[in-house]
C-alpha positions, -999 to 999 in steps of 0.1 A, spaced: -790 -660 366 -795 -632 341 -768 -605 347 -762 -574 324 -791 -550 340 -778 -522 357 -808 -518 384 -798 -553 395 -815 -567 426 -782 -585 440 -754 -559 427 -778 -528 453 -775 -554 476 -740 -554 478 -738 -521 475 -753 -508 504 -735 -539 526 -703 -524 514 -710 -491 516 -721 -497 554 -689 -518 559 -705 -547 567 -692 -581 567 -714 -611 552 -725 -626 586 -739 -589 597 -759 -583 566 -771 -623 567 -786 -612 606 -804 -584 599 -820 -603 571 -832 -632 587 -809 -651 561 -775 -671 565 -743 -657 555 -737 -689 535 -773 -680 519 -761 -641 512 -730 -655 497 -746 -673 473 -764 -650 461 -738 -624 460 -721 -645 442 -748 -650 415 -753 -688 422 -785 -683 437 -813 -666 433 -837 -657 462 -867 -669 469 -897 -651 469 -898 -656 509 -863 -636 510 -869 -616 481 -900 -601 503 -880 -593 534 -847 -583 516 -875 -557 496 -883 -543 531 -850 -542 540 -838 -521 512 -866 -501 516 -860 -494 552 -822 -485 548 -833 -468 517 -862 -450 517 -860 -424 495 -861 -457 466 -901 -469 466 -905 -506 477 -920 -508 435 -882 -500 427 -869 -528 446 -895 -555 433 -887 -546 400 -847 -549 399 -859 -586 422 -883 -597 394 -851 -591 365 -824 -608 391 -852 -638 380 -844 -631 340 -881 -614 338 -886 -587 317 -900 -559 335 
C-alpha cells in the first residue's frame, strides 16, 4: 500500500474512530465489516475492496458531511497507489 499522502483514505478512517472513542469491533459494526477486517486495514496490510470502499465512502460521508462523498473517493482511489 502506497502511504505518504496526507488526505489518506485509511489514516481519516482512523481518525474519526479515535476521535469518537471507538474501539475496533464498534467501528467494524457500523460498517458492515469485521474488526479483524478493519484491523487490517488500519494497519496498512490491506487494502479495501471496492465493495467496502463504497460503504466505508457513505459512512464517512454520513458522520462527516460537511466533506463531499467526491472527497472521500478520491483519498480511497490514492489508498490504491492511483494518482488522482
Amino acid at each position: 500500500m502506497k502511504r505518504g499522502t496526507q488526505d489518506h483514505f485509511i489514516d481519516a478512517l482512523k481518525e474519526i474512530r479515535r476521535s469518537r472513542a471507538a474501539t475496533l469491533r464498534e467501528m467494524a459494526k457500523e460498517l458492515g465489516v469485521s474488526a479483524s477486517y478493519l484491523h487490517e486495514l488500519e494497519k496498512g496490510t490491506r487494502n479495501p475492496s471496492v465493495k467496502n470502499t463504497a460503504a466505508i465512502v457513505r459512512f464517512l460521508r454520513n458522520t462527516h458531511g460537511r466533506v463531499s462523498e467526491e472527497y472521500w473517493h478520491t483519498i480511497a482511489a490514492r489508498t490504491h497507489g492511483w494518482q488522482v
